[in-house]
C-alpha positions as CSV (number, residue, x, y, z in Angstrom):
1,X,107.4,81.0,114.2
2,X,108.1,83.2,117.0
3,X,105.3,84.8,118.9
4,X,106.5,88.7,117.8
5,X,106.0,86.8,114.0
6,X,103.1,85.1,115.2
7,X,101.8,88.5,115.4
8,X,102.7,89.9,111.5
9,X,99.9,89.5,108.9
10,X,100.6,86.9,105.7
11,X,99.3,89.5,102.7
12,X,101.6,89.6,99.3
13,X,101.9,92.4,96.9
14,X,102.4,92.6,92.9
15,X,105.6,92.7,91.0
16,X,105.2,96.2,90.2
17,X,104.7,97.7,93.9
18,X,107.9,96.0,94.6
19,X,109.9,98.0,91.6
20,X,108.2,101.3,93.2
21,X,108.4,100.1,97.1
22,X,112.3,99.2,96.8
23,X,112.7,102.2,93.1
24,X,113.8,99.0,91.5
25,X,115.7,99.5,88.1
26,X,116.4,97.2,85.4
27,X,120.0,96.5,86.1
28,X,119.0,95.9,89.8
29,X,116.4,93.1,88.5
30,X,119.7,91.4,87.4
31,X,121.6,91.2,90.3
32,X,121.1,88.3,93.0
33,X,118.0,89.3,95.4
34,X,117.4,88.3,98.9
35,X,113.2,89.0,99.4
36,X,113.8,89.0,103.4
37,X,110.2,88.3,104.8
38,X,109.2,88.0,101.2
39,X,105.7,86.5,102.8
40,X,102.9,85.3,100.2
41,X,104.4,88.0,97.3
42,X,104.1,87.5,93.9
43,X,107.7,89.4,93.1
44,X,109.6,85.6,93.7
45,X,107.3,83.8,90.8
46,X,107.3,87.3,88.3
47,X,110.8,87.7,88.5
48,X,112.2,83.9,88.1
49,X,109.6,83.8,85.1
50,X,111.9,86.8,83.8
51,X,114.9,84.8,84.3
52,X,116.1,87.0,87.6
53,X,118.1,85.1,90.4
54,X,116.5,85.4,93.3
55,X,115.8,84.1,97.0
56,X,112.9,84.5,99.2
57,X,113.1,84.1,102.9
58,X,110.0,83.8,105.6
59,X,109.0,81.8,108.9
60,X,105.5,81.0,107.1
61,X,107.5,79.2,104.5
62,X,107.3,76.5,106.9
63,X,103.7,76.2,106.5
64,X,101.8,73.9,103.6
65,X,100.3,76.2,101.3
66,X,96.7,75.3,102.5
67,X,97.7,76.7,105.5
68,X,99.0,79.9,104.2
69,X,95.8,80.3,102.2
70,X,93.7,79.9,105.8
71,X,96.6,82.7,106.8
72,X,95.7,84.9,103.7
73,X,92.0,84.6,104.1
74,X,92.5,85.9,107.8
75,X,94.6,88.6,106.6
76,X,92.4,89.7,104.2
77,X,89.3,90.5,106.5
78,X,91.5,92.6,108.6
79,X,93.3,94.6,106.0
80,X,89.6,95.2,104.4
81,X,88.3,96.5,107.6
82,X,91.2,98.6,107.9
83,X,91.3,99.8,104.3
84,X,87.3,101.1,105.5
85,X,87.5,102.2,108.7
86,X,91.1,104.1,108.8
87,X,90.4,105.6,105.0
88,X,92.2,108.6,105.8
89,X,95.4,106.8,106.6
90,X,95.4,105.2,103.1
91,X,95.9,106.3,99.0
92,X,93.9,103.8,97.1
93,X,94.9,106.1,93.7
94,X,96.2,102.9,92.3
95,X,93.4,101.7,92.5
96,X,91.1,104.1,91.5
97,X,90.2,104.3,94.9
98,X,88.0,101.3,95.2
99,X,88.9,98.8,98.5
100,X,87.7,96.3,96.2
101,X,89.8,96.5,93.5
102,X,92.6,96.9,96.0
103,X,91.9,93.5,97.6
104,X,91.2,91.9,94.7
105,X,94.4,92.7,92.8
106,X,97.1,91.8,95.7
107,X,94.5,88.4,96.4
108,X,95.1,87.6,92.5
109,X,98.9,88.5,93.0
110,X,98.9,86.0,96.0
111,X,97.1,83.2,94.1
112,X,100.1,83.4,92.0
113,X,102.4,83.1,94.7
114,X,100.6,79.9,96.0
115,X,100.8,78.5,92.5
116,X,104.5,79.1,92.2
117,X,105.5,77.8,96.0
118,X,106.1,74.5,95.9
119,X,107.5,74.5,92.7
120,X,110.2,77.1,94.3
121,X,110.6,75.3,97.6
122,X,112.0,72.2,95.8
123,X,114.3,74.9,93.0
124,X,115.2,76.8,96.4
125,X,113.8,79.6,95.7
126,X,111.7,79.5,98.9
127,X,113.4,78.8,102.2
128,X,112.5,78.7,106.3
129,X,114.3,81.3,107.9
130,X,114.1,84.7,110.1
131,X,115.4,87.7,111.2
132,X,118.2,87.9,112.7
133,X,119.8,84.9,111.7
134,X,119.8,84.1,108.2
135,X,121.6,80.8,106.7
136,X,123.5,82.7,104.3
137,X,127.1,82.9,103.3
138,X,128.9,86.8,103.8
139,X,127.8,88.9,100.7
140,X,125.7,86.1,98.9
141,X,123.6,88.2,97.6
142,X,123.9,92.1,95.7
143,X,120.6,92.7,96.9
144,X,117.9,92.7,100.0
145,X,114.7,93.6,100.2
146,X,112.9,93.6,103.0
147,X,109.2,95.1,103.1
148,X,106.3,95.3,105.6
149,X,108.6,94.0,108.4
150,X,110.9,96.5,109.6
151,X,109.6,99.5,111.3
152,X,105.7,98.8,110.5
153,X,105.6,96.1,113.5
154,X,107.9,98.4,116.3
155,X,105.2,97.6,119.1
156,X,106.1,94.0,119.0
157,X,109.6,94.1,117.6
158,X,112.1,96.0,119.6
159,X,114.6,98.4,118.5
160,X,118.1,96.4,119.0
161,X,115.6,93.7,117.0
162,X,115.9,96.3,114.0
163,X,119.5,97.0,114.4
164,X,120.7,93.2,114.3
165,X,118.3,92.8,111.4
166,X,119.6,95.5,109.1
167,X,123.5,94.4,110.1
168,X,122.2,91.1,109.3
169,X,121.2,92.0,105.7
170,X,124.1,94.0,105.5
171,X,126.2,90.6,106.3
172,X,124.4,88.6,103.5
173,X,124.3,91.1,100.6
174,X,126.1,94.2,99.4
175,X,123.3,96.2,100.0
176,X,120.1,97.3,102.0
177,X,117.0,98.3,101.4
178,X,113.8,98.8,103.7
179,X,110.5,100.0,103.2
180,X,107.9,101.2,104.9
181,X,109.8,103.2,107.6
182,X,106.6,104.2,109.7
183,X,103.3,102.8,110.7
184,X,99.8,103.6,108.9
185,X,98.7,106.6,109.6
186,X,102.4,108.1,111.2
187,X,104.4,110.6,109.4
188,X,107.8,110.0,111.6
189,X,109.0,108.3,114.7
190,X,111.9,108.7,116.9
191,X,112.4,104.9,116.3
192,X,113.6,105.6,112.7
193,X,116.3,108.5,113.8
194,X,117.4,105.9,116.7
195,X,118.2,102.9,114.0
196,X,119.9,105.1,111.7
197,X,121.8,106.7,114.6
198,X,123.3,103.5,115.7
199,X,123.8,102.1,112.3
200,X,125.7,105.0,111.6
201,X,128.0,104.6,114.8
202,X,128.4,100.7,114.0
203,X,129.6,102.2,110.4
204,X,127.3,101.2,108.2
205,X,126.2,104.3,105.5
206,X,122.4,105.2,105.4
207,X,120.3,106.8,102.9
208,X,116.5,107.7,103.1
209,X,115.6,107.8,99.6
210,X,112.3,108.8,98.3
211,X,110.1,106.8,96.2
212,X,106.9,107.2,94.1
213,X,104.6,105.2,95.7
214,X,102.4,105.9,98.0
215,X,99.9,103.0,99.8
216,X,100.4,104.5,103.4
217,X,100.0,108.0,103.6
218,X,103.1,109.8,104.7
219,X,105.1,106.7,103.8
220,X,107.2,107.9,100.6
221,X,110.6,106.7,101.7
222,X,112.6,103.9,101.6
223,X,116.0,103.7,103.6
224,X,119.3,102.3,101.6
225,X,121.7,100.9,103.7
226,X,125.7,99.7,102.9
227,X,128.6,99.2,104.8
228,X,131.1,101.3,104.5
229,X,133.9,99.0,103.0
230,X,131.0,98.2,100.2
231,X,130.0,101.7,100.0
232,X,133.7,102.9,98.5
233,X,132.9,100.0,96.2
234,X,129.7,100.8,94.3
């Protein structure tokens, strides 16, 4: 891994935060998923178990799952001292508003994901790779996903870093979509405006789309991106 991804917590999330992160629907659990920096998530194992078609991508995928464990357990004291000492940056309603229960759910969902790993690494379900560069034929997939990546780690990943990303995803699947778009605790950046600026003059279509859920405070919006060329398509 590079040092910028060096510097980006291993910490998964449920099945059902991804349907509310990325406003999933049922016909979009049937079409081909990219899970770009899919990390230790639980959504790869939940959604092959439902029969879904789907790919995750991450550097740590190199790693044995011990190691990712170590990685998790690192992870996990930082995000609980956050979670405590930044409350007001955080909505715990989920989770009755307990850091506990919080922790304890996502550790369970990760457990699952640690299970499931080398079982998908040898189906191909779990593959080494990174953004900007992704093995990937044009259009292999109908959908990406990429979470807790993109616009949550801007102080170590730069802004043409974004851009080639997001044209990147746009290469490999039909269509786009990011979440969070700001960092704990901030309701907007210029950073966000810039990307979607020069997305739009490259001629890719942007969306901000708002979603239910709510973990970071402020953070209730997802952004949809297509080319254009798709766009007329869908």
């Amino acid at each position: 891994m590079t040092a910028a991804f060096d510097r980006v917590f291993l910490w998964g999330r449920p099945f059902w935060e991804y349907l509310q992160m990325f406003k999933l629907s049922k016909d979009d659990l049937e079409k081909h998923i990219l899970d770009c920096a899919g990390g230790p998530a639980s959504f790869n194992d939940d959604l092959n178990r439902l029969g879904g078609k789907i790919v995750s991508i991450d550097p740590a995928y190199r790693l044995q799952p011990e190691e990712i464990k170590k990685h998790i357990n690192e992870a996990h004291e930082v995000v609980r001292r956050l979670l405590f000492e930044k409350r007001e940056f955080y909505a715990l309603d989920f989770y009755g508003n307990s850091v506990d229960e919080y922790c304890q759910v996502h550790l369970a969902s990760m457990d699952d994901f640690l299970s499931d790993f080398s079982a998908g690494k040898r189906e191909g379900r779990y593959l080494e790779g990174a953004l900007p560069d992704l093995p990937f034929k044009d259009k292999e997939f109908d959908l990406s996903i990429c979470g807790n990546l993109l616009f949550l780690y801007r102080d170590v990943l730069s802004i043409e870093f974004h851009v080639q990303s997001i044209e990147e995803l746009c290469r490999v699947s039909k269509e786009v979509r990011i979440f969070p778009l700001t960092k704990p605790g901030v309701l907007e950046t210029d950073d966000l405006e810039t990307v979607i600026n020069m997305l739009n003059e490259r001629g890719y279509k942007t969306e901000r789309v708002g979603i239910s859920y709510e973990f970071r405070k402020y953070s209730k919006e997802m952004l949809r991106v297509t080319e254009a060329s798709i766009r007329n398509m869908l």
